[in-house]
C-alpha positions as CSV (number, residue, x, y, z in Angstrom):
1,X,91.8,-180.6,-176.7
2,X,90.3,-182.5,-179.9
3,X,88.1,-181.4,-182.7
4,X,85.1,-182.9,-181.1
5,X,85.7,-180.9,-177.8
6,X,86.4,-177.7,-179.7
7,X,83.3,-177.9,-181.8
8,X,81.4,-178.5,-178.5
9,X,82.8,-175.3,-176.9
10,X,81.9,-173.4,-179.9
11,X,78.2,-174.7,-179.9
12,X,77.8,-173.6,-176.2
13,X,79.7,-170.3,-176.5
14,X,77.3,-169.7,-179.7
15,X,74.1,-170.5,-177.3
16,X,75.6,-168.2,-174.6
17,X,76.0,-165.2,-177.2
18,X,72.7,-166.2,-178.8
19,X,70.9,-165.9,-175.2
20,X,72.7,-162.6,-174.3
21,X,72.1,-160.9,-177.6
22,X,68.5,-161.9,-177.2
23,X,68.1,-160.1,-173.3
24,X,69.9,-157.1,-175.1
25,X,67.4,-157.3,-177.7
26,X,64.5,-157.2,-175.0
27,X,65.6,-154.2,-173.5
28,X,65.7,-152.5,-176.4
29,X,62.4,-153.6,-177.7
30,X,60.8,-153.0,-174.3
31,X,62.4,-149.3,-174.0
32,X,60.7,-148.6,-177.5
33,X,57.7,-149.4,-176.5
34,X,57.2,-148.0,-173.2
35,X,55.7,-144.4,-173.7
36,X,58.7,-142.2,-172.5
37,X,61.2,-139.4,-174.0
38,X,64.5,-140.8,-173.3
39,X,67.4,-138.1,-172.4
40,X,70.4,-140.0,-172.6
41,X,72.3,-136.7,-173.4
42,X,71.8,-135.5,-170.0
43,X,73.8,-138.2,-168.2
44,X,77.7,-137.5,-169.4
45,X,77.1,-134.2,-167.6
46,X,76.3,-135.9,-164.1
47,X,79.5,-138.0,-164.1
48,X,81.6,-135.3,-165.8
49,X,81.4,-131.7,-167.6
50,X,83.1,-129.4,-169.2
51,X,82.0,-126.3,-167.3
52,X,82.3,-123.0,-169.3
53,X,84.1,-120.3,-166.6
54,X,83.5,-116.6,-167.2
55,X,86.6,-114.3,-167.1
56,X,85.5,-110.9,-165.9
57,X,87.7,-107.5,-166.0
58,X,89.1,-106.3,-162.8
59,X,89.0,-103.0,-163.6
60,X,88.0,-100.0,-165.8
61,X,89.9,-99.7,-168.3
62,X,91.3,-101.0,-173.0
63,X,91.6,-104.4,-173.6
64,X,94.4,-104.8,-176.2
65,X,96.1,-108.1,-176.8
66,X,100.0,-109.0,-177.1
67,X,100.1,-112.1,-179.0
68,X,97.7,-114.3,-177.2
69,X,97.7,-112.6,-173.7
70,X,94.7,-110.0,-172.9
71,X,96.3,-107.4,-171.7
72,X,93.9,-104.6,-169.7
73,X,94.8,-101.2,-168.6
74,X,93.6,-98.9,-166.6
75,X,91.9,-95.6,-168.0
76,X,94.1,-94.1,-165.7
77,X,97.0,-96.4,-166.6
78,X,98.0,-96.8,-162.8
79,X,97.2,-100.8,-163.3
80,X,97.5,-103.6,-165.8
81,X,96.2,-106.8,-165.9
82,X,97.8,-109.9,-167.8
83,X,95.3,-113.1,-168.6
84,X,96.7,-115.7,-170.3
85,X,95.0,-118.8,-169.2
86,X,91.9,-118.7,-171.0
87,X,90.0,-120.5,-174.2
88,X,88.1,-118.1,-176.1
89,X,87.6,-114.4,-175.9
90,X,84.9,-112.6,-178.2
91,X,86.1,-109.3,-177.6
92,X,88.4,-107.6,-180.1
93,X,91.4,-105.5,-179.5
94,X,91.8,-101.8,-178.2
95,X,87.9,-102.6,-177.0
96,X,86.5,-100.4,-174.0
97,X,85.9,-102.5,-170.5
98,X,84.0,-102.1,-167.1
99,X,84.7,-103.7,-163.7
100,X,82.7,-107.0,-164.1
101,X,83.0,-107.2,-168.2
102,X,82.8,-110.4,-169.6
103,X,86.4,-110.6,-171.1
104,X,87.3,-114.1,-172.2
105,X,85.7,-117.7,-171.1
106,X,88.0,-120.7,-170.2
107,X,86.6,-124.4,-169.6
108,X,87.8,-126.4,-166.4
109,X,86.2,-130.1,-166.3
110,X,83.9,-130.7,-163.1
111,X,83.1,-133.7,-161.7
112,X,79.5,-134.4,-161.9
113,X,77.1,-135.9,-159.0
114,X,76.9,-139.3,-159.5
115,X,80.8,-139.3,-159.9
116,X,81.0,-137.7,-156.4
117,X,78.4,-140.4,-155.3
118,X,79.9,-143.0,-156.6
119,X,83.7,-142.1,-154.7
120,X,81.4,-141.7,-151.6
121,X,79.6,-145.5,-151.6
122,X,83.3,-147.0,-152.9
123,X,84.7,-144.9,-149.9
124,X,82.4,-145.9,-147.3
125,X,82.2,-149.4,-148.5
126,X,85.8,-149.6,-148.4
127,X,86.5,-149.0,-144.7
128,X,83.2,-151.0,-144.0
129,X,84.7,-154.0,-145.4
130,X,88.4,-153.0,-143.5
131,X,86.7,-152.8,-140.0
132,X,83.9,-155.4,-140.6
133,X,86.6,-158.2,-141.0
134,X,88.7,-157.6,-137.9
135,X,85.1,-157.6,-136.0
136,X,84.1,-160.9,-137.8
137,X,87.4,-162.7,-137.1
138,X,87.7,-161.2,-133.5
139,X,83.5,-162.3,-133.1
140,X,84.3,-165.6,-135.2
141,X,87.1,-167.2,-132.5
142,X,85.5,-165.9,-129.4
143,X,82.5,-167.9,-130.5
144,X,84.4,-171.1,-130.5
145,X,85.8,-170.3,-128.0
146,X,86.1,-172.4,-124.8
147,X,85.4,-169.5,-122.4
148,X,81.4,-168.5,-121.6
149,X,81.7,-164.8,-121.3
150,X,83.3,-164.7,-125.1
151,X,81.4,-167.6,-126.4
152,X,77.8,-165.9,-125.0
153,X,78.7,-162.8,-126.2
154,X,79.8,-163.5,-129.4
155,X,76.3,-165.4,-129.9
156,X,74.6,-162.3,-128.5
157,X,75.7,-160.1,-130.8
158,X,75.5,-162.7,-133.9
159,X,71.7,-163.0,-133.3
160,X,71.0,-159.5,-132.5
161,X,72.6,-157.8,-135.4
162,X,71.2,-160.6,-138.1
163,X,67.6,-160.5,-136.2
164,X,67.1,-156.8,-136.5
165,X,66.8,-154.9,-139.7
166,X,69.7,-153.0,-141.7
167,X,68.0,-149.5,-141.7
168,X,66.4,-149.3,-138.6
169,X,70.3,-150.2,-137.1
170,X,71.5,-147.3,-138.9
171,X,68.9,-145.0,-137.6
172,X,70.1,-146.5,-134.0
173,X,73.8,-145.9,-134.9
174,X,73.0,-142.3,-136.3
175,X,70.1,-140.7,-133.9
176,X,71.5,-142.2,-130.4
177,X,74.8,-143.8,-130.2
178,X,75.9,-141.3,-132.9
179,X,74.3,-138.0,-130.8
180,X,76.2,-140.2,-127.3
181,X,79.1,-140.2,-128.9
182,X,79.1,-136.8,-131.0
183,X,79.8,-139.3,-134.4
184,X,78.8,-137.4,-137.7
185,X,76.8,-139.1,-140.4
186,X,79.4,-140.9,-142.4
187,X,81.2,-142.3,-139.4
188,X,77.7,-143.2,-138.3
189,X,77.0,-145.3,-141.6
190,X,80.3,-146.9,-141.3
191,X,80.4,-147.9,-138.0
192,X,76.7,-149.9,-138.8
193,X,77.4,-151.0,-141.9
194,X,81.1,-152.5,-140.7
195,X,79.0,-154.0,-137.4
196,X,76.3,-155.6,-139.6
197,X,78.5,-157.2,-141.9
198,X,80.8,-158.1,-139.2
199,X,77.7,-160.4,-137.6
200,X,77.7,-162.5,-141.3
201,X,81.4,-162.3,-141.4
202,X,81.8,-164.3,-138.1
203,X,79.8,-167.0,-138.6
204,X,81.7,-167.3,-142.2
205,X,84.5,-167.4,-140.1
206,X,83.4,-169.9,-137.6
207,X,82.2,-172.5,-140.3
208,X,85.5,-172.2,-142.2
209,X,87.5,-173.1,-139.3
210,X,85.4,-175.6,-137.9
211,X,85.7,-177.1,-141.7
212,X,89.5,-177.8,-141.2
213,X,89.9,-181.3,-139.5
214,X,90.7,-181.1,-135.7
215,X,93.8,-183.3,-135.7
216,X,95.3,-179.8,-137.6
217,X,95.2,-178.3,-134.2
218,X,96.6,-181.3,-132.3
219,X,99.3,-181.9,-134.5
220,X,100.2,-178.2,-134.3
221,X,100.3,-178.1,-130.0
222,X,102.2,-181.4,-130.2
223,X,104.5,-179.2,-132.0
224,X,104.8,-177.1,-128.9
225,X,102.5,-174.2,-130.5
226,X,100.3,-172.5,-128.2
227,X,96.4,-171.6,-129.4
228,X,97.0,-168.3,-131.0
229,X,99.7,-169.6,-132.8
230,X,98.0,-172.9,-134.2
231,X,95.6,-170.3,-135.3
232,X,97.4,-168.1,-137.1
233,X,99.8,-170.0,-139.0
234,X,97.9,-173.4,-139.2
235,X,94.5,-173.0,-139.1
236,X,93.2,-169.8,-140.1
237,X,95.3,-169.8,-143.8
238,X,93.7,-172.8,-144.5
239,X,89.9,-171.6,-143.2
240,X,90.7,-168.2,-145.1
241,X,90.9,-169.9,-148.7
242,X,87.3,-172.4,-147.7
243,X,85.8,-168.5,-147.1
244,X,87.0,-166.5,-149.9
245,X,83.7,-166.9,-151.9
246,X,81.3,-166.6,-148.7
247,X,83.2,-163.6,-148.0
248,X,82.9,-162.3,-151.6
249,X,79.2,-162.6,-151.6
250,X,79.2,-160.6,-148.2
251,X,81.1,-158.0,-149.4
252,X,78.9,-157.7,-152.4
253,X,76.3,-157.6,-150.2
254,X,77.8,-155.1,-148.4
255,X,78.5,-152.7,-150.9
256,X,74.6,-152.9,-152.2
257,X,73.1,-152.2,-148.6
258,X,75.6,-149.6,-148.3
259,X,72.9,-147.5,-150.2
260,X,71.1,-147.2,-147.2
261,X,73.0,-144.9,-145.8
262,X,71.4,-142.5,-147.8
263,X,68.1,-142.1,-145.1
264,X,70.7,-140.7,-142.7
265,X,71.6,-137.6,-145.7
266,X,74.8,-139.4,-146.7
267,X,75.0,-138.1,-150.7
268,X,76.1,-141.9,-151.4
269,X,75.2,-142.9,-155.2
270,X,71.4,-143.7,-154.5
271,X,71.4,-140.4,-152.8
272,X,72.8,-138.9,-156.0
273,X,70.8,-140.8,-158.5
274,X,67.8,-139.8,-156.2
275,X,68.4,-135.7,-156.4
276,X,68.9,-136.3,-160.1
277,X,65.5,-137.9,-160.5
278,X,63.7,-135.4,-158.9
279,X,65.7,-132.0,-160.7
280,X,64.8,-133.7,-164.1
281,X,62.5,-136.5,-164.1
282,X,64.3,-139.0,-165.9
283,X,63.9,-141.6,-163.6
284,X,64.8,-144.5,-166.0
285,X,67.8,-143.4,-167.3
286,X,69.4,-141.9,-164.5
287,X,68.6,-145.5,-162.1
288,X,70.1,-147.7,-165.6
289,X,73.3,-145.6,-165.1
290,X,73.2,-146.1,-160.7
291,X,72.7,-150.2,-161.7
292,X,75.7,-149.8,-164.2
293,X,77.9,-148.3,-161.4
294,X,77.1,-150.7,-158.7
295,X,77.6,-153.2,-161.1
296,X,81.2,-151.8,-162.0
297,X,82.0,-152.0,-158.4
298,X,81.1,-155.2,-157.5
299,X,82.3,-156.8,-160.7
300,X,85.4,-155.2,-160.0
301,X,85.1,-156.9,-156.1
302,X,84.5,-160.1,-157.4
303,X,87.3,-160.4,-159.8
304,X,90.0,-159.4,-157.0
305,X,88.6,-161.9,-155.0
306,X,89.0,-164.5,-157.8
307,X,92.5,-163.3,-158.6
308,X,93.1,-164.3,-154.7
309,X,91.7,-167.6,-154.6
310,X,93.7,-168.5,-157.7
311,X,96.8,-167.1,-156.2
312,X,95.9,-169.2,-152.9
313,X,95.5,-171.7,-155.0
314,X,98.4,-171.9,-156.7
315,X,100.5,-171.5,-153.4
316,X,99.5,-175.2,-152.2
């Protein structure tokens, strides 16, 4: 690369920073002057905390201590009790206890809501995407295929799924089909969200096949392949690697209506972010955090799936 090409890269990286520092800029200048006490101290304690544990004494009885080990007896001295796995302890030693007596404190670290809610939407997402491919491929290849029934239904259940709305199919999946079949709430969300996507996923799958040139399939049944295998080993590698950024944007997709689920009590992140807002009204910094995550996860999507086109890539 020459000097004149380098200097050129430099004057549009220097734009891009420029614009970016600029939108950062914004924000802040907007949050100052919008009329609102921000509590960002609160958050850390939503995604984790250090949660102080009380140590109570079992029994009547002295506290004493040997070394660094409480050590209670009994006023009796038929029982002793030996606590070594604690933090702090304000009490001194040869001091006088009741059952129930604050004796020493430890600290265990908890995971906070939106941590919980965040596992939950990755979880459910997850298997979503798992089962929402094997329907999209299955859905995809019946509708090319030659035979009616497949073909018909295929296009029945394309038009039905995309013509209806997201939410009210979850309330379907949830409130009937998940009350037929006894189905609890977060198989319920899965199974709609996998079947929704799975509609999009098809007709990504269709188009990326019917991209790859017929003769493909000739040449491979002159070869003596039958259909199934022309499609696996000819066909559908090559439509898989025309797909992989449809399919990303699906995904993504996915992942984001995934926080639907929450109308059906599933504590996914919304859910979480949701219950946060209304315990302590601080709605804008609790919903900047939720963005954040989501943004984390399908970032995170995003640059697998670009890791595997470049691998594909490199493999031709």
């Amino acid at each position: 690369m020459n000097k004149n090409n380098l200097f050129k890269n430099f004057i549009w990286n220097a734009v891009f920073v420029s614009i970016v520092g600029l939108l950062i800029f914004f924000v802040y200048y907007s949050t100052k002057k919008v009329d609102y006490i921000w509590r960002w101290e609160r958050i850390p304690s939503y995604i984790i905390s250090n949660e102080k544990i009380d140590i109570r004494a079992p029994f009547e009885g002295v506290l004493h201590f040997e070394g660094k080990t409480i050590v209670i007896k009994s006023t009796d001295g038929s029982k002793t009790e030996k606590i070594s796995d604690y933090k702090e302890s304000l009490l001194s030693d040869n001091t006088d206890v009741y059952e129930g007596d604050i004796v020493a404190y430890d600290y265990k670290y908890k995971i906070g809501p939106l941590t919980w809610g965040l596992w939950n939407t990755l979880y459910i997402s997850f298997v979503a995407i798992l089962i929402a491919i094997v329907i999209g491929i299955i859905t995809g290849l019946s509708r090319i295929s030659s035979n009616i029934v497949l073909r018909k239904l295929s296009v029945t259940y394309i038009e039905l799924i995309r013509g209806t709305p997201l939410l009210v199919q979850i309330f379907i999946f949830y409130f009937f089909i998940g009350t037929v079949f006894q189905l609890d709430r977060i198989t319920s969300g899965i199974a709609a969200l996998a079947i929704f996507a799975g509609a999009y996923i098809a007709e990504i799958v269709r188009a990326g096949i019917q991209s790859i040139p017929k003769g493909q399939m000739e040449a491979a049944r002159s070869l003596g392949m039958n259909y199934f295998q022309a499609m696996r080993y000819i066909i559908l590698p090559q439509a898989l690697k025309r797909t992989l950024p449809p399919m990303a944007g699906q995904f993504i997709s996915l992942i984001k209506d995934s926080s639907l689920v929450s109308v059906i009590s599933i504590t996914d992140l919304t859910k979480a972010g949701r219950e946060i807002v209304s315990s302590t009204f601080s709605p804008f910094e609790v919903w900047f955090v939720v963005a954040i995550m989501y943004l984390l996860l399908t970032f995170g999507l995003s640059f697998l799936v670009q890791l595997l086109e470049r691998r594909l890539a490199a493999s031709d």
